[in-house]
N, C-alpha and C positions, 0 to 999 in steps of 0.2 A: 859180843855174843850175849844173846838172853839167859837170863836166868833159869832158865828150865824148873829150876823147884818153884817157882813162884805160885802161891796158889790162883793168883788173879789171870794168870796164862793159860793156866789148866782150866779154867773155868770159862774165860774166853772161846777156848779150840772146844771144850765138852758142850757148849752151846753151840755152837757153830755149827760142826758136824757129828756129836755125838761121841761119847765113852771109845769105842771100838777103834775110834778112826781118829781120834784126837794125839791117841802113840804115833802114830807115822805122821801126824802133821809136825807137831814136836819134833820129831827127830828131825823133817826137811829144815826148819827153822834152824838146826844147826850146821847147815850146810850151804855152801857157799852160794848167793844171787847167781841164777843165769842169765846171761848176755844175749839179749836177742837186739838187732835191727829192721827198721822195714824201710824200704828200698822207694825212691819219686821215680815212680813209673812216667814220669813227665819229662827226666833227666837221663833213667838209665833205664836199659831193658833187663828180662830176669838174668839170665848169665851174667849180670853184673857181680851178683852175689859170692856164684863158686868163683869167677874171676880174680875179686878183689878179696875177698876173704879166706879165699882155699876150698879143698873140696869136705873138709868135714866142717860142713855144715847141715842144719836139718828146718825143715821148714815149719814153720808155724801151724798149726791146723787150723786154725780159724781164720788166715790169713794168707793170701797167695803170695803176697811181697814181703811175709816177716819171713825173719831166718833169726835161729839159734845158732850163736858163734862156741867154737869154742872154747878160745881165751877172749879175753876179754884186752882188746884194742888200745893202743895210746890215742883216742880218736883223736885227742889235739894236735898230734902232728899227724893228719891225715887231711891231707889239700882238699879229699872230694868231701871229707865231712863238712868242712866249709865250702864249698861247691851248691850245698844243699844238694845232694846226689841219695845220699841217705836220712835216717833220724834214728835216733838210739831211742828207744822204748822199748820196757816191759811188756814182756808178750802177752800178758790176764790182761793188759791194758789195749792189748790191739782187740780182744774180746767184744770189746764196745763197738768197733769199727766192722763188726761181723754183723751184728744186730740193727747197723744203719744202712748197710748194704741189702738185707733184706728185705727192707722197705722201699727199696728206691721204684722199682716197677709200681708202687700202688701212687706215685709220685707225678708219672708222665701224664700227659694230656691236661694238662694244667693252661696252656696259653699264655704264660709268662716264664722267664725265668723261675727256680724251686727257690727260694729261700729260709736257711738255715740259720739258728742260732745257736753256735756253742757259749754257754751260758756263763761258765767259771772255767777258762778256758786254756790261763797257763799250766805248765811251762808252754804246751801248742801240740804236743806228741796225737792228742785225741783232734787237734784242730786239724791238722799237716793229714792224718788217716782219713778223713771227711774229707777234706780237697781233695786228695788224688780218689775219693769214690766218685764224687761229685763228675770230675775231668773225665773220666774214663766214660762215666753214665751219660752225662748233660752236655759235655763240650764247653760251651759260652754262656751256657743256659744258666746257670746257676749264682745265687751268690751267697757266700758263709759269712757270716758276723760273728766274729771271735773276740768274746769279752771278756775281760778279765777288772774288777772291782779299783785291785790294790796297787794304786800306780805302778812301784817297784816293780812286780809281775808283768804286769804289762808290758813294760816295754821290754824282758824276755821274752815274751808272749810275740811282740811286734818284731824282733830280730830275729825269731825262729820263722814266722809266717814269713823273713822277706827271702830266707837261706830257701823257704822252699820254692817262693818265687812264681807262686801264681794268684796275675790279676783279678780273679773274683771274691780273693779275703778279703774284708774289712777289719781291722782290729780297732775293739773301742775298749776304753775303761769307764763305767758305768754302775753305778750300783742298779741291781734285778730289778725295782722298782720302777725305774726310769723308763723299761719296754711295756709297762702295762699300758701307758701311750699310745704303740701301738697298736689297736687290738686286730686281731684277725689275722696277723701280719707276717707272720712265720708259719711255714709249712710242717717243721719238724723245730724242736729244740732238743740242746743236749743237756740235761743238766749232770755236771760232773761234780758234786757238791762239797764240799769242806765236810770231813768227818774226823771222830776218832782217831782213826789209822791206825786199824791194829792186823790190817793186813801190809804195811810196810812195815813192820817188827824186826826183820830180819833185816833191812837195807839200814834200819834207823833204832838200833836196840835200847836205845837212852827213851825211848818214846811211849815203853812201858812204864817207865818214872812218874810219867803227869798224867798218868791214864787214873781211870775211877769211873766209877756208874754216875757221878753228877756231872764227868765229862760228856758220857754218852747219853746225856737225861738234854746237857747244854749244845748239843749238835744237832741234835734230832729237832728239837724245837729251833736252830738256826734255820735246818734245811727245810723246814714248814716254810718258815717265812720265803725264805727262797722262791721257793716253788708257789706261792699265792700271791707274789707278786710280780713274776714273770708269768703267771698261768694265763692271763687274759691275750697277752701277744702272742698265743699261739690258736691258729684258725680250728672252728669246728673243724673235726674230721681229720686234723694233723697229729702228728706223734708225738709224744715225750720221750726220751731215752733217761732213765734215771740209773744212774751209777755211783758210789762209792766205793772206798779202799778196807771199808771196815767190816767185821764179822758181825755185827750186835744186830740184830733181829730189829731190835727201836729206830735204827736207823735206815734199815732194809726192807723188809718187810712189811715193819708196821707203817713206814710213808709211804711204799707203794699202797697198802690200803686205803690209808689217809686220801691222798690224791685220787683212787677211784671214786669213795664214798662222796668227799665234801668237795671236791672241785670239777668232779664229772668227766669218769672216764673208765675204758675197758681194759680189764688188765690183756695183755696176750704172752703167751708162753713166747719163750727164748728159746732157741735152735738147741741144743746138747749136743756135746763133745763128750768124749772119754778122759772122764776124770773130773768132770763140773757136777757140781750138785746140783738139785732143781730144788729150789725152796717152794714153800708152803701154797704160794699163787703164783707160780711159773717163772719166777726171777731165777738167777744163774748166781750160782754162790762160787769164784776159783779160789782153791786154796792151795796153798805152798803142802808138796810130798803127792796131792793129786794132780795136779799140773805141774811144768817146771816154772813158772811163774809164781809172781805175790798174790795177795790176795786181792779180790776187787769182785766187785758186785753189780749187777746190772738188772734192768727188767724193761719191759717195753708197755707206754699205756696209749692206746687211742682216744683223742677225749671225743666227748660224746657232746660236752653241754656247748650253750650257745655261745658264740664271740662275735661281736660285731667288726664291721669292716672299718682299718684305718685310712681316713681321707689322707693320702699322701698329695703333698703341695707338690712333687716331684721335679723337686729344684736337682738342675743339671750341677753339677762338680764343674769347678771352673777348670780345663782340663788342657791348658794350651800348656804347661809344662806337667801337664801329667795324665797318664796312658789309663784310661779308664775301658773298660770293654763295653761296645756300643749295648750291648744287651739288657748290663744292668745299670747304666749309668741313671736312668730316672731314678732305679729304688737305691742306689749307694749315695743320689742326693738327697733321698729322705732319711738319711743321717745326718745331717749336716747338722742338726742341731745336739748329735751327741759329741761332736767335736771328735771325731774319732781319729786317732792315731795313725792310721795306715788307710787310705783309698789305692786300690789302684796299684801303679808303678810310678813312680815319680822319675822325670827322663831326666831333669837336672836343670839349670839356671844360666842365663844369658849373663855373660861379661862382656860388655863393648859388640862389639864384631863378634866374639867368641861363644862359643857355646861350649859348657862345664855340664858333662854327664853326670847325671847323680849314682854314689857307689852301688846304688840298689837295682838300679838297670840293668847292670851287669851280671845279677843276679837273676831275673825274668827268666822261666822255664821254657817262656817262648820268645827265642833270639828274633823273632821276626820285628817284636816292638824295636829291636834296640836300628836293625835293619831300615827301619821307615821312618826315624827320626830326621827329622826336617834339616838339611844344611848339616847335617854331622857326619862327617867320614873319619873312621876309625880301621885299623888294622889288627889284627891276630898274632899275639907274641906268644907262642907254644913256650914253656919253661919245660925244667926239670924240679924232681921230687925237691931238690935241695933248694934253687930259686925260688919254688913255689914258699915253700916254707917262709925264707926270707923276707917275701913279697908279704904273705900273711903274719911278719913278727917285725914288719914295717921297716924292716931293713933297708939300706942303700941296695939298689940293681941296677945294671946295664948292660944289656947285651947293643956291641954296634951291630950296623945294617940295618935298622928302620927306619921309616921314613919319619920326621919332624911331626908333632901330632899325637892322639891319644891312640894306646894301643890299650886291648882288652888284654890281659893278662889269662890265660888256660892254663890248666893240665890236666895231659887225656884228655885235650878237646872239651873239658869243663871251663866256661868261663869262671875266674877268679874276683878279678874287680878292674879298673881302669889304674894306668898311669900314663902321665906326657910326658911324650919324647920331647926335649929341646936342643939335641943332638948329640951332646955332651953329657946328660943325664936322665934318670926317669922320675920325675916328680909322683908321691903316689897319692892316688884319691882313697886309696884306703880308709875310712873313718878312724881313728884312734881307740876308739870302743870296742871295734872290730878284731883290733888285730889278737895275736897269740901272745900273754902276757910269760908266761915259761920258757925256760931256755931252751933252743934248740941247738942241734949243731948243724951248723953252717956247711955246705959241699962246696964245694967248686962246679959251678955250672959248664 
């Protein structure tokens, strides 16, 4: 719990939103995080929601697929969370994903696929929000670039992008720098930047310990850099999305000016909800006690100044064991030189005569890649809640009655992951990574 007497809190919240309003920020600060989720409209339809979570739940405003729960889930034993059916996010956080859906109409008549770069991009919660805009808007059209810096991250970043299992993410780890290469070359970027975080207070109370004004003096100048060296990869007449977690004006406000003045561009007002502040040049300030959400920060810029076009060599993805979508496969091979982590779907590897599905096929939001894989026939083994579980905490399973060969693992009709039958048992492809490291209890299937 926060220290509430602290005076560096108070001083915090009376900058943020003022004397009046900084009491009932404080008070929500002592009350418990709400639980929201938003739902892979790619995976489940909206009755998914009241279905699986009950009927008291309440929807998001800014968000048609989020929903506020009202306890708070053991998601780990939940098959469809590993299904990629859902993703747990902070509802101020699905915010951002209201602000890139408003842009997407100024977006069409392009003559290529849109190309998106989410910029700092783990855990994936703001990436996973953009895909399913994208899916809904563009279809095939589109392709997202989900970066993330810090290996470690990354490769949460690349297991959340595969849970949700659509073909046009690329995830790469890259320092910002590395896209100014590109110029021209992004339609929209997100930048979701390292700050402060003194709008996660409440999730992370120890995080006012290492707080001080030369933290917030050392952020603001990190997210400059950020931002001046991803600025050039994004085309005249494309969008910024700039967002952070923090209250501090130096890192909100004064870098959206920053980025108008010296890198060239127009600010534009952010849509307003009830309960969101509008700062000083139209950015969106949420704060805990006026939302049910944390805090987080957003603003939208147009840029104005000039970018030159990147000559892309557009080398094809070598794609004979992996599912790239024909649409963007020229621009996901003008990544190849960022070594990127995730292309595509990977369908899996030849042994002998055999063909070995990769665990992440099984995962694809569109069953149809796993359907037209060459020489592969596989079967449908429905479980139960409690098999499931074992299947995902890499237990021994077998159910007799299937045929010799690799069965997709479901439930509810959600694909799970592969295992082979050899008649006698089920070998799983489960990665080891993957599975549930917490104990469960085991049912009887």
């Amino acid at each position: 719990m926060l220290e509430l007497g602290d005076n560096r809190f108070w001083n915090i919240l009376d900058r943020a939103v003022g004397r009046e309003n900084a009491a009932m920020a404080a008070r929500a600060f002592e009350e418990p995080a709400s639980v929201s989720v938003r739902l892979n409209p790619a995976k489940v339809s909206s009755d998914f929601a009241k279905e699986h979570f009950g009927k008291d739940i309440a929807q998001v405003p800014w968000c048609q697929s989020g929903y506020f729960l009202e306890d708070r889930p053991r998601f780990t034993l939940d098959p469809l969370f590993h299904a990629g059916c859902y993703y747990v996010q902070d509802s101020s956080a699905m915010y951002v994903g209201r602000i890139f859906r408003n842009i997407l109409n100024k977006l069409e008549g392009l003559g290529r696929p849109v190309r998106v770069l989410d910029l700092c991009a783990a855990p994936g919660g703001k990436t996973t929000d953009l895909a399913a805009s994208l899916r809904l808007k563009f279809g095939d059209g589109f392709m997202l670039v989900a970066n993330e810096v810090m290996r470690g991250r990354a490769s949460i970043l690349a297991e959340n992008v595969t849970l949700w299992g659509d073909a046009n993410v690329v995830v790469t780890s890259a320092d910002p720098k590395a896209f100014a290469k590109m110029e021209g070359f992004f339609d929209v970027i997100l930048a979701d930047v390292p700050c402060s975080g003194e709008g996660m207070f409440r999730k992370d109370p120890k995080a006012l310990e290492g707080w001080s004004e030369d933290v917030v003096a050392l952020c603001a100048s990190r997210q400059k850099r950020i931002l001046g060296d991803a600025w050039p990869a994004l085309r005249s007449g494309g969008f910024l999305i700039y967002s952070t977690c923090t209250f501090e004006a130096a890192e909100n406000e004064g870098n959206v000016n920053w980025i108008a003045a010296e890198l060239g561009a127009e600010i534009m007002e952010c849509e307003m909800f009830r309960g969101i502040f509008r700062t000083s040049n139209g950015g969106a300030l949420l704060v805990p006690g006026f939302v049910k959400g944390e805090g987080q920060f957003a603003a939208l810029l147009h840029k104005t100044s000039v970018a030159s076009s990147w000559n892309s060599k557009g080398v094809r993805p070598d794609d004979s064991m992996l599912w790239v979508p024909e649409s963007i496969r020229k621009d996901a091979g003008s990544l190849a030189w960022l070594r990127p982590l995730r292309i595509g779907i990977p369908l899996g590897a030849r042994k002998g005569n055999d063909f070995v599905p990769s665990a992440d096929l099984a995962l694809a939001a569109d069953e149809s890649i796993v359907q037209n894989v060459h020489d592969f026939n596989y079967f449908r083994a429905e479980v139960d809640e409690g098999m499931a579980l074992q299947f995902l905490h890499r237990d021994n399973i077998f159910v007799e009655g299937y045929p010799k060969g690799y069965l997709l693992i479901c439930f509810q009709g959600h694909p799970l992951g592969f295992v082979k039958n050899l008649g006698n048992r089920w070998n799983s492809l489960l990665p080891h990574g993957r599975r549930i490291r917490m104990d469960i209890e085991k049912t009887e299937s």
